[in-house]
NUVEXFI-126163 format. One record per residue: residue number from 1; residue in one letter; x, y, z of N, C-alpha, C, O, CB in turn. Coordinates in Angstrom, 1 decimal, padded with zeros to 4 digits, m for minus. Glycine has a CB too. Layout:
residues N
ATOM   pos   code     n.px     n.py     n.pz    ca.px    ca.py    ca.pz     c.px     c.py     c.pz     o.px     o.py     o.pz    cb.px    cb.py    cb.pz
ATOM   NUM      A        X        Y        Z        X        Y        Z        X        Y        Z        X        Y        Z        X        Y        Z
...
***
This chain:
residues 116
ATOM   pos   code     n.px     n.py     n.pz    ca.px    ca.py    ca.pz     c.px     c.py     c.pz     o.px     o.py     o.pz    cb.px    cb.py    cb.pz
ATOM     1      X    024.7   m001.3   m006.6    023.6   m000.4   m006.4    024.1    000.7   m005.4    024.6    000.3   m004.4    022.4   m001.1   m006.0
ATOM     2      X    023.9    002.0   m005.8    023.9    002.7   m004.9    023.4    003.1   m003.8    022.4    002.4   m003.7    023.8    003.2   m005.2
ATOM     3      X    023.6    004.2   m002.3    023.0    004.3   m001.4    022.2    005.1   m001.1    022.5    006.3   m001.2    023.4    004.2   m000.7
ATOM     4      X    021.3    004.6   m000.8    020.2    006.3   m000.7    019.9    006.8    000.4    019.9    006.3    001.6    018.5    006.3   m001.2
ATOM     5      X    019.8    007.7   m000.1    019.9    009.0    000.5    018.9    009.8    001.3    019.0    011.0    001.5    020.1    009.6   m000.3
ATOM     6      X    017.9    008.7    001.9    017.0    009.1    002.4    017.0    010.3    003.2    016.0    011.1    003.2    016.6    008.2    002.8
ATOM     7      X    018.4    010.5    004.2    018.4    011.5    005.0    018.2    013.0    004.1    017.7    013.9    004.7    019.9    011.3    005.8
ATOM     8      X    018.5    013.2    002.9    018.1    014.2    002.4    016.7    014.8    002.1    016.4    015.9    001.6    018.6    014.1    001.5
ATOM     9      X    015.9    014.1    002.5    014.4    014.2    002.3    013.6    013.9    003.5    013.8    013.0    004.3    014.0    013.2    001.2
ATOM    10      X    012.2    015.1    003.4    011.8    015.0    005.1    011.3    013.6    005.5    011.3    012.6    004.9    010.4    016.3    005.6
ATOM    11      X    010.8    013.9    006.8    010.2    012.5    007.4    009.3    012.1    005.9    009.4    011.2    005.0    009.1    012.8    009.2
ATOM    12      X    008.1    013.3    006.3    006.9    013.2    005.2    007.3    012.6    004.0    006.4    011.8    003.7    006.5    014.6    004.8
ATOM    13      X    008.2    012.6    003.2    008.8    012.5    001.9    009.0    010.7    001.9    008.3    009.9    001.3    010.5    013.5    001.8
ATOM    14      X    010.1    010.4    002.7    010.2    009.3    002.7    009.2    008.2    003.1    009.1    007.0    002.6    011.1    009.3    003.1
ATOM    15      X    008.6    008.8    004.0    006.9    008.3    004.5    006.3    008.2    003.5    005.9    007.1    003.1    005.9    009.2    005.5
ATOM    16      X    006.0    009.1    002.7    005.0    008.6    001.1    006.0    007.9    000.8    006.1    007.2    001.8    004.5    009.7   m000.2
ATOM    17      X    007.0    007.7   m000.2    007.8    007.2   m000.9    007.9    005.5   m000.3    008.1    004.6   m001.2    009.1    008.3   m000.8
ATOM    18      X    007.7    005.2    001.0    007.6    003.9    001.6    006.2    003.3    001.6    006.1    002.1    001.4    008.1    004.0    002.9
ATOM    19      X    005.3    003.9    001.9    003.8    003.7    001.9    003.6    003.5    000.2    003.1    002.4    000.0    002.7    005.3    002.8
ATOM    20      X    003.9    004.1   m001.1    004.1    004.3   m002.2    004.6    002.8   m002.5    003.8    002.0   m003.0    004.9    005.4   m002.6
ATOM    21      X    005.9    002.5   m002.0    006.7    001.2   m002.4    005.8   m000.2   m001.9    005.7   m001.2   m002.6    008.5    001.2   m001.5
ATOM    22      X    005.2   m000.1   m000.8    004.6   m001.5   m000.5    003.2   m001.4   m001.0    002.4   m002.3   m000.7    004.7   m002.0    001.3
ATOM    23      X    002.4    000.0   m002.2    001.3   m000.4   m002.6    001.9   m000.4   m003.9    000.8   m000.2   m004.4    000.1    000.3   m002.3
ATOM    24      X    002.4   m000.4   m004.5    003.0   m000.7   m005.9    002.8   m002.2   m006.3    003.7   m002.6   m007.1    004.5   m000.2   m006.0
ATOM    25      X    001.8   m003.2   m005.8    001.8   m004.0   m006.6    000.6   m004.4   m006.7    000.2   m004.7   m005.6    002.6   m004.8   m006.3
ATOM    26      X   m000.3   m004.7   m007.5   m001.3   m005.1   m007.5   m001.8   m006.0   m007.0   m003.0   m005.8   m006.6   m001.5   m005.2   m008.2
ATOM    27      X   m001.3   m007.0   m006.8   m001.9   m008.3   m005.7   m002.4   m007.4   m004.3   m003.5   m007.4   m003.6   m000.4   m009.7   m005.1
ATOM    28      X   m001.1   m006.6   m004.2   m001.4   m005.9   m002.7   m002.8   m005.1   m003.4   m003.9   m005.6   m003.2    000.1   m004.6   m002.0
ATOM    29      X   m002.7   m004.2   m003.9   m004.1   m003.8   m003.7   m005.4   m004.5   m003.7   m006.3   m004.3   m002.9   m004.3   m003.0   m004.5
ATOM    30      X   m005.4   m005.4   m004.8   m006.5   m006.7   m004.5   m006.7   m006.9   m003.2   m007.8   m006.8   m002.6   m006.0   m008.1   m005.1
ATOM    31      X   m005.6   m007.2   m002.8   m005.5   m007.7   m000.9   m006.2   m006.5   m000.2   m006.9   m007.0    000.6   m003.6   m007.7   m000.1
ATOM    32      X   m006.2   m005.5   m000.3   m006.7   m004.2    000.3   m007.9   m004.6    000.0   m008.7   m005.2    000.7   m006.2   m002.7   m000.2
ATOM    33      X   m008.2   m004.3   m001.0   m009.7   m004.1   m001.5   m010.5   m005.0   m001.2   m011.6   m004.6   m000.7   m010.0   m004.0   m002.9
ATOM    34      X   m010.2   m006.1   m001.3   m010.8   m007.2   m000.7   m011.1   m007.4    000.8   m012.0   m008.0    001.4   m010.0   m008.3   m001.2
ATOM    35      X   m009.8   m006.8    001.3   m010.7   m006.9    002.9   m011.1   m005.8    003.3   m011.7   m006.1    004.4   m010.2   m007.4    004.1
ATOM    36      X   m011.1   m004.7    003.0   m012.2   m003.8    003.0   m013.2   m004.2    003.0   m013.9   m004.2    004.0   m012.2   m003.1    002.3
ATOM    37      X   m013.8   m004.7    001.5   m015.1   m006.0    001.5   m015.9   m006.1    002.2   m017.1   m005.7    002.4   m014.8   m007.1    001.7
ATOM    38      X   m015.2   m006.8    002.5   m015.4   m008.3    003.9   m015.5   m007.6    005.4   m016.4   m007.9    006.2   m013.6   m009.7    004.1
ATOM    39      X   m014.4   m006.8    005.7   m013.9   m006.7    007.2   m013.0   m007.3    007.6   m012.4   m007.1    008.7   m014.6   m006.9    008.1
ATOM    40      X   m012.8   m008.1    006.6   m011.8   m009.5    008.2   m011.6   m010.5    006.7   m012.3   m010.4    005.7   m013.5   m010.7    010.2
ATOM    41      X   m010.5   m011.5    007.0   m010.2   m012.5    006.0   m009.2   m013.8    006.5   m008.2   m013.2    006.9   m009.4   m011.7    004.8
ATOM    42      X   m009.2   m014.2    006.6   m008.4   m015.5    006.6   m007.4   m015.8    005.3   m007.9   m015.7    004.2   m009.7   m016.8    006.7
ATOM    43      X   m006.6   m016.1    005.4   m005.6   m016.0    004.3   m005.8   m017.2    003.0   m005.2   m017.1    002.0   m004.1   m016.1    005.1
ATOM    44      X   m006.4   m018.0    003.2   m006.7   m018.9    002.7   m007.9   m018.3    001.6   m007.9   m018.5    000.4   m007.1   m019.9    003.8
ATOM    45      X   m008.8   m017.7    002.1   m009.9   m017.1    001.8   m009.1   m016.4    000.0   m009.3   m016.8   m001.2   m010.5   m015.9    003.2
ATOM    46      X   m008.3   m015.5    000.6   m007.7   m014.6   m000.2   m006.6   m015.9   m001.3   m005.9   m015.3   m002.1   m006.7   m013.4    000.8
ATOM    47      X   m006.6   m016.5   m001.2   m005.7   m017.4   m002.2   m007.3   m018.0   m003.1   m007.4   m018.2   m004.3   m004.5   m019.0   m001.2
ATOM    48      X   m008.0   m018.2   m002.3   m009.2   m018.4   m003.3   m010.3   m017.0   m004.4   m011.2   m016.9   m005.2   m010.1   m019.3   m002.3
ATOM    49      X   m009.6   m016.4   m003.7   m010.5   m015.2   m004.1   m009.5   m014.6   m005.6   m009.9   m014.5   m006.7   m010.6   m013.7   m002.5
ATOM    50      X   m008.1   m014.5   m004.9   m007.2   m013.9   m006.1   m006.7   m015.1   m006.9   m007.2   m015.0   m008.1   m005.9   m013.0   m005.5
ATOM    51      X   m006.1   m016.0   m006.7   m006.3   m017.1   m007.6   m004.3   m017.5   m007.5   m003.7   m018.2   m008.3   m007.2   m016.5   m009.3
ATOM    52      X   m003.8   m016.9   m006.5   m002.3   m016.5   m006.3   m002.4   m017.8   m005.4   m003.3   m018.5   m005.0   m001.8   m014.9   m005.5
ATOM    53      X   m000.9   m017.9   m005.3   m000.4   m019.0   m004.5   m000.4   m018.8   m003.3   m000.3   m017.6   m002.9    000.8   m019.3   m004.8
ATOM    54      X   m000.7   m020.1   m002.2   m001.0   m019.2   m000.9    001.0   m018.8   m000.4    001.1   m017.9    000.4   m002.1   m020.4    000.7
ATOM    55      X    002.0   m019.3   m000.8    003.3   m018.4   m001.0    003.2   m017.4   m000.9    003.6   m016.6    000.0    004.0   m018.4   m002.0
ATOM    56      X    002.5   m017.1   m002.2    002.5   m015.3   m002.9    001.9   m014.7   m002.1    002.6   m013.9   m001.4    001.5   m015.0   m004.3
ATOM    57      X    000.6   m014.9   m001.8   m000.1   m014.1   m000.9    000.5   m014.0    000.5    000.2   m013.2    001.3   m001.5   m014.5   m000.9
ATOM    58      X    001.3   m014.9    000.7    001.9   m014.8    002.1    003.0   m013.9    002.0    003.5   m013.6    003.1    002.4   m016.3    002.6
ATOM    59      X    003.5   m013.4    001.1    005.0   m012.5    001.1    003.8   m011.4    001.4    003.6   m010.9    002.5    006.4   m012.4   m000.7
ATOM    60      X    002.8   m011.2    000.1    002.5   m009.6    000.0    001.8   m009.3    001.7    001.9   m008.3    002.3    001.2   m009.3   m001.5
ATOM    61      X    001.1   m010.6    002.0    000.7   m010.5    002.9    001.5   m009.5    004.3    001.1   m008.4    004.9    000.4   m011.7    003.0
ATOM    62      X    002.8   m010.4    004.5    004.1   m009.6    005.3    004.6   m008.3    004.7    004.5   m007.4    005.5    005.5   m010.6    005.3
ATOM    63      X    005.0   m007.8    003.6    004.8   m006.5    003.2    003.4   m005.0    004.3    003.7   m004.1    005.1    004.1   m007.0    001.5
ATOM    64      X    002.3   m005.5    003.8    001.4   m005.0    004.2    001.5   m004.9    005.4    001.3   m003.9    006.0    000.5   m005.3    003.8
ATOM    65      X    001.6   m005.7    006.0    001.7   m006.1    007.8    002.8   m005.1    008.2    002.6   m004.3    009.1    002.3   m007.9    008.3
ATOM    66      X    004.2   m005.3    007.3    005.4   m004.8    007.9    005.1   m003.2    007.7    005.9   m002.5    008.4    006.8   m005.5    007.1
ATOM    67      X    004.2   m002.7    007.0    004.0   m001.3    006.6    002.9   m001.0    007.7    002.7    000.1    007.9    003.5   m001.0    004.9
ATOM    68      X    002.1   m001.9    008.5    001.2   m001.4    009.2   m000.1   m001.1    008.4   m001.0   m000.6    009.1    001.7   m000.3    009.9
ATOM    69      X   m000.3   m001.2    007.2   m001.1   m001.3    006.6   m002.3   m002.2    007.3   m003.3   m001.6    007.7   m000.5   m001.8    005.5
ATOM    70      X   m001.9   m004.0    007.6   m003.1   m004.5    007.4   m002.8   m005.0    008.9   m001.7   m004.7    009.2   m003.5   m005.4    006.1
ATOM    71      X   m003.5   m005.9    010.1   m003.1   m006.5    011.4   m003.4   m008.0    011.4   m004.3   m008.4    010.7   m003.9   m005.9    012.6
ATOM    72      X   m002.5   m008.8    012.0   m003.7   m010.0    012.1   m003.5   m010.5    013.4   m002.5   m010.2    014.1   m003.6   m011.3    011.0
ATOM    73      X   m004.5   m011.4    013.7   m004.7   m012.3    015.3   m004.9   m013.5    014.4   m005.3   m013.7    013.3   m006.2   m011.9    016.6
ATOM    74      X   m004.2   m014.6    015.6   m004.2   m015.8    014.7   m005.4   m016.6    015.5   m005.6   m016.3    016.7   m002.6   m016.6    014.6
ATOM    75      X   m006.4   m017.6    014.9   m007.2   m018.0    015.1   m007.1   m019.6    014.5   m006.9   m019.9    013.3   m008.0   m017.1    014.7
ATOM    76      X   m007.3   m020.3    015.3   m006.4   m021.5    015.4   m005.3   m021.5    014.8   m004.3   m021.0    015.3   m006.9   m022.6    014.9
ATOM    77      X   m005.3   m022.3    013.1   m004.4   m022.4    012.8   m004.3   m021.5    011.6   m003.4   m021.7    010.8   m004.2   m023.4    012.8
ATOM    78      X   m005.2   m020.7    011.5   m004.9   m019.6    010.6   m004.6   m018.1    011.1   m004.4   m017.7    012.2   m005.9   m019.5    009.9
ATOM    79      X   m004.6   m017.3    009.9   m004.2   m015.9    011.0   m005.3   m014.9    010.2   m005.2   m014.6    009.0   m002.0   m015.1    011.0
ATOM    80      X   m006.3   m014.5    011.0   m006.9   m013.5    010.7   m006.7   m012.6    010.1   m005.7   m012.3    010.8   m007.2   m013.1    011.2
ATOM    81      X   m006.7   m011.5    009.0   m006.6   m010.4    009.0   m007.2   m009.3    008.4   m008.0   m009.5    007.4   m005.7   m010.4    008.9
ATOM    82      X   m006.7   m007.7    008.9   m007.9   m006.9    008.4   m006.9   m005.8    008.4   m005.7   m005.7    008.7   m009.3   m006.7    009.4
ATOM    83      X   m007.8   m005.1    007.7   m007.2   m003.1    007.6   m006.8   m002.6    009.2   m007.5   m002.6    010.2   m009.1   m001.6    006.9
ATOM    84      X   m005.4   m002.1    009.3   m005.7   m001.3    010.9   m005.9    000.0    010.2   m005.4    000.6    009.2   m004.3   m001.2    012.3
ATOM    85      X   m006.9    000.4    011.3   m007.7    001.8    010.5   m006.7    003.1    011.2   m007.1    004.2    010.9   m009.9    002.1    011.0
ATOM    86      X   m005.8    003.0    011.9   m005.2    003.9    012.5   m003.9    004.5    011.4   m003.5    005.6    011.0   m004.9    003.3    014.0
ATOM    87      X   m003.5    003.0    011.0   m002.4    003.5    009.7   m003.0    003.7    008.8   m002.5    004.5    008.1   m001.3    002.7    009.1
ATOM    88      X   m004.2    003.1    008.4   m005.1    003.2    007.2   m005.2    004.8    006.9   m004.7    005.4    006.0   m006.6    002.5    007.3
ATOM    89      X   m006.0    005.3    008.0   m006.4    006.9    008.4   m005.3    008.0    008.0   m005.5    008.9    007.2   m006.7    007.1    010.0
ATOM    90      X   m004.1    007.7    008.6   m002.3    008.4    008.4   m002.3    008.1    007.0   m002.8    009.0    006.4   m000.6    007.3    009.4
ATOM    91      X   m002.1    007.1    006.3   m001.8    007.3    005.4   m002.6    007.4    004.1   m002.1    007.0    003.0   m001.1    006.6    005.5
ATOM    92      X   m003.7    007.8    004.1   m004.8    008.5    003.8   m004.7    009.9    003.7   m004.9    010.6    002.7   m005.7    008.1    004.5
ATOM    93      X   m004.4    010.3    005.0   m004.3    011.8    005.1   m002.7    012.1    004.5   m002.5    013.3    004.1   m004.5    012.4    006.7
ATOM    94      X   m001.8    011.3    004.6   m000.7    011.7    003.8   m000.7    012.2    002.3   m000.3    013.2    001.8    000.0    010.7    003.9
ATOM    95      X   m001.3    011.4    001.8   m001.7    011.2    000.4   m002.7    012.1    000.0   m002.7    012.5   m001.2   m002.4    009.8    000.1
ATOM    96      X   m003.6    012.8    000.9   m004.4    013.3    000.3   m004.1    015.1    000.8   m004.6    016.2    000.5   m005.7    012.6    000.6
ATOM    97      X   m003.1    014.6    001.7   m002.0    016.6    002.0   m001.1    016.6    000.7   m000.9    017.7    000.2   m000.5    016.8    003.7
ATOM    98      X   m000.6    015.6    000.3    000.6    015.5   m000.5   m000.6    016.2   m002.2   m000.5    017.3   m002.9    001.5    013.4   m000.6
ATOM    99      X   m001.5    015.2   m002.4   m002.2    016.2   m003.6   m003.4    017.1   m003.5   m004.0    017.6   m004.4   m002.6    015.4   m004.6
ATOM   100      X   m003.6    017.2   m002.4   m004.0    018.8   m002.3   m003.1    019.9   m002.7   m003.3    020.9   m003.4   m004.3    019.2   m000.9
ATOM   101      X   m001.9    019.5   m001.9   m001.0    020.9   m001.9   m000.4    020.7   m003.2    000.5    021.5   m003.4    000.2    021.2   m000.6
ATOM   102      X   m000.4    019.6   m004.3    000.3    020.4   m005.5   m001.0    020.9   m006.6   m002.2    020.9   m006.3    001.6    019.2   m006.5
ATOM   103      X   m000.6    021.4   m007.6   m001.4    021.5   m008.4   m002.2    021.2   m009.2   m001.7    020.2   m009.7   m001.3    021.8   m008.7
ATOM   104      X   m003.1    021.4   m009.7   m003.7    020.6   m010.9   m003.3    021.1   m012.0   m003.1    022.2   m012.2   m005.1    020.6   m011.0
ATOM   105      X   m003.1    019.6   m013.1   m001.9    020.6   m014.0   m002.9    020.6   m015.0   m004.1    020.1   m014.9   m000.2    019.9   m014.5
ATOM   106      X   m002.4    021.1   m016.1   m003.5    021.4   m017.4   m002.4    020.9   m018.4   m001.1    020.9   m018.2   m004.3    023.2   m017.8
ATOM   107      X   m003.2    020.4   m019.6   m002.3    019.6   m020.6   m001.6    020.9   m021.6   m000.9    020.6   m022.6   m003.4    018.4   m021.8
ATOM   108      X   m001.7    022.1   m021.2   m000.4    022.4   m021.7    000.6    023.2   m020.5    001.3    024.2   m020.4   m000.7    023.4   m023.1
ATOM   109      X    000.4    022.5   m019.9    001.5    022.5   m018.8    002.9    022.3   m019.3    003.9    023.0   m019.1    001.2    021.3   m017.7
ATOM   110      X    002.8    021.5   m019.8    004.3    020.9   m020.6    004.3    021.3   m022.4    003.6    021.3   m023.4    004.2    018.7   m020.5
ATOM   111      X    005.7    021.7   m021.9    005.7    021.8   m023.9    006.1    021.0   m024.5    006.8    020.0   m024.1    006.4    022.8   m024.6
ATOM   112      X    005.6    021.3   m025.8    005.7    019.8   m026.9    007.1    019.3   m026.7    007.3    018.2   m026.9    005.5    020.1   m028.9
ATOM   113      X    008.2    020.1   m026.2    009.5    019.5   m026.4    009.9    018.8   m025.6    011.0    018.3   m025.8    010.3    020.1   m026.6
ATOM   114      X    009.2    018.5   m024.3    009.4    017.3   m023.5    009.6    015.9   m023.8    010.5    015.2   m023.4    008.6    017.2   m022.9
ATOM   115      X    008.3    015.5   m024.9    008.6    014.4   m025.4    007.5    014.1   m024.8    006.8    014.9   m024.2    010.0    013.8   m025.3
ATOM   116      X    007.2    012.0   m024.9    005.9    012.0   m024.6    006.5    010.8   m023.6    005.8    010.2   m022.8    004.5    011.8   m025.8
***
């Protein structure tokens, strides 16, 4: 596999493109959406809610954490967790500078010879 090349592309760029990579899976968004919800979750909770292994939910779980996405405090022997609204907010407004500033395209934007 090749090396990328991130240095060619601004902070901004690779900041979406990383925030992009750790929501690209659906469990993770389930995981979002779901504690949005609520406020708050216990991880256990979320293995019963999505129907995933508590494994599974424990990788995506570290994903999200490792992006600053989601926080947790641990509470006995589980670990709390929720949205931090400070990366939530950042990367919200990333997403929503990134498609403001392009265009809205119209379906003949592209010509038939693109292909589909």
């Amino acid at each position: 596999m090749g090396v990328s090349k991130t240095e060619l592309f601004t902070e901004r760029q690779n900041e979406l493109a990383s925030i992009a990579k750790t929501l690209g899976h659906p469990a993770r968004i389930a995981i979002i959406e779901h504690l949005i919800s609520i406020n708050a979750c216990i991880c256990n909770d979320l293995v019963n809610e999505l129907g995933l292994a508590q494994a599974t939910i424990s990788q995506h779980l570290k994903e999200l954490k490792n992006a600053g996405i989601i926080k947790g405090s641990v509470e006995g022997t589980s670990i709390c967790y929720c949205i931090n609204p400070e990366a939530w907010n950042k990367y919200r407004g990333l997403f929503d500078a990134f498609f403001v500033h392009l265009p809205t395209l119209k379906i003949a934007a592209c010509s038939t010879n693109c292909g589909d």
